[in-house]
Structure formats: C-alpha cells, structure tokens
C-alpha distance (Angstrom), angle and dihedral (degrees) to the residues before:
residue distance angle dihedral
X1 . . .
X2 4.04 . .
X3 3.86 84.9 .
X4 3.42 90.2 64.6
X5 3.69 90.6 50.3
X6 3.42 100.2 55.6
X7 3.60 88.2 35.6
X8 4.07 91.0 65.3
X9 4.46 103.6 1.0
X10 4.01 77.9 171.2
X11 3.98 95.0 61.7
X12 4.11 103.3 23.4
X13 4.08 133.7 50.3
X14 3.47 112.0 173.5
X15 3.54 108.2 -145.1
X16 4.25 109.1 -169.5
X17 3.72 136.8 151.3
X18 3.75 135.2 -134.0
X19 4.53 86.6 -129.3
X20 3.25 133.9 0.9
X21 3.55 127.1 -52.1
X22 3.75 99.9 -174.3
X23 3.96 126.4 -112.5
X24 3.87 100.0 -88.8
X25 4.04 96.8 44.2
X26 4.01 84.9 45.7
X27 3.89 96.5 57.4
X28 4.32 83.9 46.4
X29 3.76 86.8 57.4
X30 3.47 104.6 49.4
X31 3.78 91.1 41.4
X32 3.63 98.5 53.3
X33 4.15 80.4 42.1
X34 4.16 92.4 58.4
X35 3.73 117.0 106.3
X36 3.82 91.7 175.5
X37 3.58 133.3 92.7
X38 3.87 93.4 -129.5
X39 3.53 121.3 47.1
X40 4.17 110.9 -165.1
X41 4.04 118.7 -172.6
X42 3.71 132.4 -134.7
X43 3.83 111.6 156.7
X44 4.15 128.0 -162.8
X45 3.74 88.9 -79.3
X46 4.22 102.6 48.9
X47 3.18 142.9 69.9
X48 3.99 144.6 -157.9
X49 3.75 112.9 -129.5
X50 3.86 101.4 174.1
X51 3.77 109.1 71.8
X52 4.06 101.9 -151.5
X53 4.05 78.2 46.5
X54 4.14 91.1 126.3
X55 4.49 92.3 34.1
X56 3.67 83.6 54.2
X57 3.74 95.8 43.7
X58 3.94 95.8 34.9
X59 4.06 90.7 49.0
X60 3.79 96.0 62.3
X61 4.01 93.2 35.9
X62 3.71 77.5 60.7
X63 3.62 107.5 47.0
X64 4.20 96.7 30.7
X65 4.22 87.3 64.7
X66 3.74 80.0 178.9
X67 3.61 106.4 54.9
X68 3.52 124.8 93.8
X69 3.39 113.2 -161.0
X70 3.57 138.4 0.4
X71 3.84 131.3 -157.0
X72 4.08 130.8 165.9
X73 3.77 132.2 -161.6
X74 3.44 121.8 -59.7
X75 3.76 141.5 -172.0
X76 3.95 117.6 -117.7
X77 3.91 117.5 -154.6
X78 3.84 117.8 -166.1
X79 3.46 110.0 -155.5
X80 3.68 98.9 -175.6
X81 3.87 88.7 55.0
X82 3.63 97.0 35.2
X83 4.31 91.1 -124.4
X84 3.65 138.2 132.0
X85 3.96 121.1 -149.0
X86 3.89 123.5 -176.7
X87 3.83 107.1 -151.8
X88 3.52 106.7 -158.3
X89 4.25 135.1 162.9
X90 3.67 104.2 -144.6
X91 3.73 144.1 -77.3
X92 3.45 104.9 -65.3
X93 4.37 130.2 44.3
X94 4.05 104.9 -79.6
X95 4.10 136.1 -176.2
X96 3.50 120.1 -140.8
X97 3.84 119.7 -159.0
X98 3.71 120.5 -117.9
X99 3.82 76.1 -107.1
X100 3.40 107.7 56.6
X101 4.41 91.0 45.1
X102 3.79 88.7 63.4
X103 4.02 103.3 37.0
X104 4.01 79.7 50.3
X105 3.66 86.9 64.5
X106 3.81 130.9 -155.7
X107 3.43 122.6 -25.4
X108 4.02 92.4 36.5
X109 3.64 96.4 107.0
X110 3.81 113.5 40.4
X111 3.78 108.2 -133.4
X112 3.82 94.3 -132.6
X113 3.83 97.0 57.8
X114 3.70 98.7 55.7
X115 3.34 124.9 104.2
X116 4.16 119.7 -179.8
X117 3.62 145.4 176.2
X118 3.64 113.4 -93.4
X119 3.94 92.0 -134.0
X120 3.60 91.4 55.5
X121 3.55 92.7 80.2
X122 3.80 102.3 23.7
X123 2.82 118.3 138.2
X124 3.54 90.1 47.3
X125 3.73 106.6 -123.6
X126 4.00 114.6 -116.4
X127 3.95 87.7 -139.4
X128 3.35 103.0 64.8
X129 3.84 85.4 68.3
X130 4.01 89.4 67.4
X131 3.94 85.6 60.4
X132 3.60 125.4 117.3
X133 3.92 82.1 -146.4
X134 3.35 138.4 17.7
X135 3.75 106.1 -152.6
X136 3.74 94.0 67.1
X137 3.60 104.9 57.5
X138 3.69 95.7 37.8
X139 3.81 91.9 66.3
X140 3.92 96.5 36.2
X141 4.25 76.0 63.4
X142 3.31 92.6 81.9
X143 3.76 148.6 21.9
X144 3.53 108.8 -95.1
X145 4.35 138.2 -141.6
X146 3.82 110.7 -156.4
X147 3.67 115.7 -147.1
C-alpha cells in the first residue's frame, strides 16, 4: 500500500495505525483525511472486481449534481457459511428514496459498492459514533441512485 503512495502522493494517502482504532473512529479519520469530492469504500475484508469501478462511479457523481450517492450490485461471500450472494437492484438504473434505503434495512446497500459525495457527510455527524456499524447509517444519510 505505501508503494502506491509514492507511486501517485497526488491520488493516494495511506492513513494506518500502529493498534486498533475501532470501526467508528476509523471511518472519522479517513473522512476528515479526504481531499476528494467522492469518497468510495473498500474495507480490510472487500474487494473491487470491476476495474473502471470508480470512472464509472465518479462519471455519474459528476453529471447527476443532485445525486448523493451511488452504489451497484455486488456479490457477497460468507466465509463462515461457505456461500456466495449477488445483491443486485434490477435491470435497469433506479433511485431509491431516503425512505425506502432505511425501511430496506441493513445489508441493502453493500458497503463496497458505494460511492458518495464527501460533503454529504461533512461534518461528520457525532452519532454515527454510537452505532453498532457504520455502513448502515452512512447510506440511510442520503438518498441513494443504484447503478
């Protein structure tokens, strides 16, 4: 990961810890870190398997001023169960109200797919640090444009 900071210091900070900083504080950090005006997640535990993932994401971000947040399908492997789920929200492009993201619950949104404006959650709000999980309430911010 530092190689790809010295690689491109314009485009990558590495932001780590000698311990643990817990879940909640982490997410703080790296927000109050970002520079950009997109901020895309993909924890210890994910991974991105479509390689023009963020020029997909970051193209309609840029030409939907109004949408907050994007996210697409994604697949979901249980490791513990040995499964694989594909979460996914229909043929065609689709907005879900503010409403509809948090009466779907957690697990609706897949962490790793979403892609949001920075500003959407800036300041960072001081409740989200009472949360049992963070990528919940971070979605149910904002109303939200599947892709």
């Amino acid at each position: 990961m530092l190689d790809y900071q010295r690689r491109y210091p314009q485009l990558i900070r590495v932001i780590h810890s000698d311990r643990n900083v817990g879940m909640q504080r982490n997410y703080r950090r790296v927000h109050e870190a970002a520079r950009a005006n997109f901020i895309a997640f993909c924890e210890g535990d994910d991974a991105w398997t479509d390689d023009r993932k963020l020029e997909k994401q970051v193209s309609v971000m840029s030409s939907e001023q109004d949408c907050a947040m994007v996210f697409h399908a994604a697949e979901v492997f249980d490791l513990r169960k040995g499964t694989v789920s594909i979460r996914r929200y229909g043929p065609r492009v689709k907005s879900f109200s503010l409403e509809e993201v948090i009466v779907a619950g957690p697990g609706f949104i897949i962490s790793q797919s979403i892609m949001m404006r920075r500003t959407l959650i800036d300041p960072f709000p001081r409740w989200i640090d009472d949360c049992d999980v963070g990528d919940y309430p971070l979605p149910s911010i904002a109303q939200a444009v599947a892709r």
